[in-house]
TORNU-593015 format. One record per residue (C-alpha): residue in three letters; x, y, z. Coordinates in steps of 0.25 Angstrom, whole numbers, padded with zeros to 4 digits, always signed. Layout:
N
ALAXYZ...
//
This chain:
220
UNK+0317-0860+0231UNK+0322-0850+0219UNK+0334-0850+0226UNK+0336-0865+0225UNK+0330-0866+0210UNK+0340-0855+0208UNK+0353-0862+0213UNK+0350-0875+0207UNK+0349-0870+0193UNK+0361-0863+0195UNK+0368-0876+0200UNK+0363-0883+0188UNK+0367-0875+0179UNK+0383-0881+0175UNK+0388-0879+0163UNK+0383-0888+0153UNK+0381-0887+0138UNK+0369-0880+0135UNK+0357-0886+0131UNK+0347-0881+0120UNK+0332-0880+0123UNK+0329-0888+0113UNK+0315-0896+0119UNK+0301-0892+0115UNK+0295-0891+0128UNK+0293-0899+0141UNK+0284-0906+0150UNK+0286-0907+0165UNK+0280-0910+0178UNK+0284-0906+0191UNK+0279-0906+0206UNK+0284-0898+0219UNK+0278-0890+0230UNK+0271-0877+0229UNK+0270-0868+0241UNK+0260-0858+0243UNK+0257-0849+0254UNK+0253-0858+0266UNK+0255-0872+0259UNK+0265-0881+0251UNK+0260-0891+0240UNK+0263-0898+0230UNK+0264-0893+0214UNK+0265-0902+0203UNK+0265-0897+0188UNK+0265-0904+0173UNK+0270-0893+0164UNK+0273-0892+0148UNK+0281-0883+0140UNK+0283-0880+0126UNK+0296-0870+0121UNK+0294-0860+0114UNK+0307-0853+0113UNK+0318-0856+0118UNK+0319-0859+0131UNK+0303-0854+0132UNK+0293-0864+0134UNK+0280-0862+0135UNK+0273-0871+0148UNK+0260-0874+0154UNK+0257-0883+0166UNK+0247-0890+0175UNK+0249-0892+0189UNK+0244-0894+0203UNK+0247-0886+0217UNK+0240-0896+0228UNK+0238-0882+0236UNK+0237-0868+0236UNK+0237-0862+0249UNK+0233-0852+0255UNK+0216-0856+0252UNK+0207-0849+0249UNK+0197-0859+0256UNK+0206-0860+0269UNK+0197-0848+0276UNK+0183-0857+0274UNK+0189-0871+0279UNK+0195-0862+0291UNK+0181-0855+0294UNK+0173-0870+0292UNK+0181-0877+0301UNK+0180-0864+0311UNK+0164-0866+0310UNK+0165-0880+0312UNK+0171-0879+0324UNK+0162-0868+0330UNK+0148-0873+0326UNK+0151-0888+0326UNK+0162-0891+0334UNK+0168-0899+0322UNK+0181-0898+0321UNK+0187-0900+0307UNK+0201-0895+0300UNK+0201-0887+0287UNK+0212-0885+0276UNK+0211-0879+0264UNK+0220-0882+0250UNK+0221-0877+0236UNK+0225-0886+0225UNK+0227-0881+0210UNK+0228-0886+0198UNK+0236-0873+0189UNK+0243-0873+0173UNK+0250-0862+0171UNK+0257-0859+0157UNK+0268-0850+0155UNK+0282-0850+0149UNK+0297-0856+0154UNK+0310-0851+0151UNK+0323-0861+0152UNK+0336-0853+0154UNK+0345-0858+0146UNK+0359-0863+0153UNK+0370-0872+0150UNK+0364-0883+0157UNK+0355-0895+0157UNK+0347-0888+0169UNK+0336-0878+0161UNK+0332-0868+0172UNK+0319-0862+0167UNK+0308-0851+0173UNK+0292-0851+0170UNK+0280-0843+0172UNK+0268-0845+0168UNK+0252-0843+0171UNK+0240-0851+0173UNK+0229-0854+0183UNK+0226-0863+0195UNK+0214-0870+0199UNK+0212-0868+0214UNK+0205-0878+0221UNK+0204-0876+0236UNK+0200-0888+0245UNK+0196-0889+0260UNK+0198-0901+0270UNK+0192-0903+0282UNK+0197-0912+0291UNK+0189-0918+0305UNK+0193-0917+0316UNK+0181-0916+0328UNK+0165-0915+0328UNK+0153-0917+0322UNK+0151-0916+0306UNK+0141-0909+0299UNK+0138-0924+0296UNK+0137-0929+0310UNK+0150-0937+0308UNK+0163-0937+0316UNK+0173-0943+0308UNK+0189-0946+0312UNK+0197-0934+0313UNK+0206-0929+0300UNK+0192-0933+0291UNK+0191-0925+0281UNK+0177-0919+0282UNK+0175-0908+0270UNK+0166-0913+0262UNK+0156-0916+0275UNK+0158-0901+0278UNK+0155-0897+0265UNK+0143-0906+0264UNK+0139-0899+0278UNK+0141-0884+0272UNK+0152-0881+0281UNK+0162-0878+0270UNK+0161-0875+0254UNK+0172-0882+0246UNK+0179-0870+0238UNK+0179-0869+0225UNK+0190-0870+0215UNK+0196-0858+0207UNK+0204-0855+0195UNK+0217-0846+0197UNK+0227-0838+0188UNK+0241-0843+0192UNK+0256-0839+0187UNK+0269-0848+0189UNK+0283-0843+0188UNK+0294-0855+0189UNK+0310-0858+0188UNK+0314-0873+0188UNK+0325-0881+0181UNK+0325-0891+0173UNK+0338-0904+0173UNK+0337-0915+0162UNK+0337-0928+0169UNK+0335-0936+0155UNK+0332-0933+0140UNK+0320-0924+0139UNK+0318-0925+0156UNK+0322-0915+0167UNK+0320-0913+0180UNK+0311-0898+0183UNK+0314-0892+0196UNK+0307-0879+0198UNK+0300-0867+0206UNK+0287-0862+0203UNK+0279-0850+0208UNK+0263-0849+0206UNK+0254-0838+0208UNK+0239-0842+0208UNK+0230-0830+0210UNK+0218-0835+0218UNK+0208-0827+0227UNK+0221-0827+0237UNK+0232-0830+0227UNK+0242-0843+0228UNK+0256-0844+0227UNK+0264-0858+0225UNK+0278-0860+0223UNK+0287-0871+0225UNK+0297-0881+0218UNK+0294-0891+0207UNK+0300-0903+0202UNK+0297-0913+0192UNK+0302-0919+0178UNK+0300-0913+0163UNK+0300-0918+0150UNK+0306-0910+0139UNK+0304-0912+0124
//
């Protein structure tokens, strides 16, 4: 994926007169794919800047991983259903995700070339609130509640009601991104963003997320 980023800017970057940095800031959003360790998710970011130097902006973000893997609360849905189907031949299947809500702050750099195309690079730090799910769906038995519903049902929350499983709770997390991306004007003040970001987020077993982004930024 660096690879690709890599040769594109390279491609991109035709001889053209060169353009002065002459906007204030920025505002973008953007949305891609994040994949971690045993999962690939969607990520989708709304992000500011402001310069403070030339080409030096200032940033801060808000954005959303649909999940996380791997999770913390995968070991308990594996050990309920285990104990489901020993002690009462109920038979359900379990999945666990981590969705999180992150802003991270930090600083971007636009190399200057003698192109339209600003390449740039970012790093920046933040925290991620971690909010693990579980799912389980029917498949054969008796429940807790004496029902037998149509397989694929999702029965959490009757299992939770009987005991059987404890809805984990959610947790705040430092995080750090790094990034490289592009930027190509498509009309006054508008480009396209195209990007790849790395994501650190030190929970009890820490997460890493990376993938492509693209999207559309306003400059002013």
């Amino acid at each position: 994926m660096r690879s690709l980023f890599i040769a594109a800017t390279v491609s991109l970057l035709s001889a053209a007169p060169l353009l002065a940095q002459t906007e204030r800031g920025y505002i973008t959003g953007v949305g891609g794919f994040a994949a971690s360790t045993d999962t690939t998710s969607g990520n989708v970011v709304g992000e500011a800047g402001v310069r403070i130097a030339p080409h030096l902006l200032v940033f801060g973000n808000l954005g959303q991983f649909h999940n996380l893997q791997p999770s913390d609360a995968q070991p308990a849905v594996d050990s309920t259903t285990a104990t489901l189907a020993l002690s009462d031949n109920l038979a359900v299947t379990g999945t666990a995700r981590v969705p999180a809500w992150y802003s991270v702050g930090g600083v971007r750099y636009e190399i200057p070339t003698r192109s339209r195309v600003t390449p740039y690079v970012l790093g920046g730090l933040g925290f991620a609130r971690l909010t693990p799910q579980a799912q389980f769906t029917y498949s054969s038995g008796v429940l807790p509640d004496g029902s037998t519903p149509v397989a694929g049902t999702d029965v959490t929350s009757q299992l939770v009601t009987a005991g059987f499983f404890t809805a984990p709770p959610a947790a705040n997390a430092f995080m750090y991104t790094l990034g490289t991306g592009v930027e190509i004007p498509v009309a006054r003040h508008w480009a396209v963003d195209a990007g790849y970001r790395f994501s650190r987020v030190a929970a009890d077993t820490p997460l890493n997320a990376q993938g492509a982004t693209f999207g559309f930024g306003y400059r002013f």
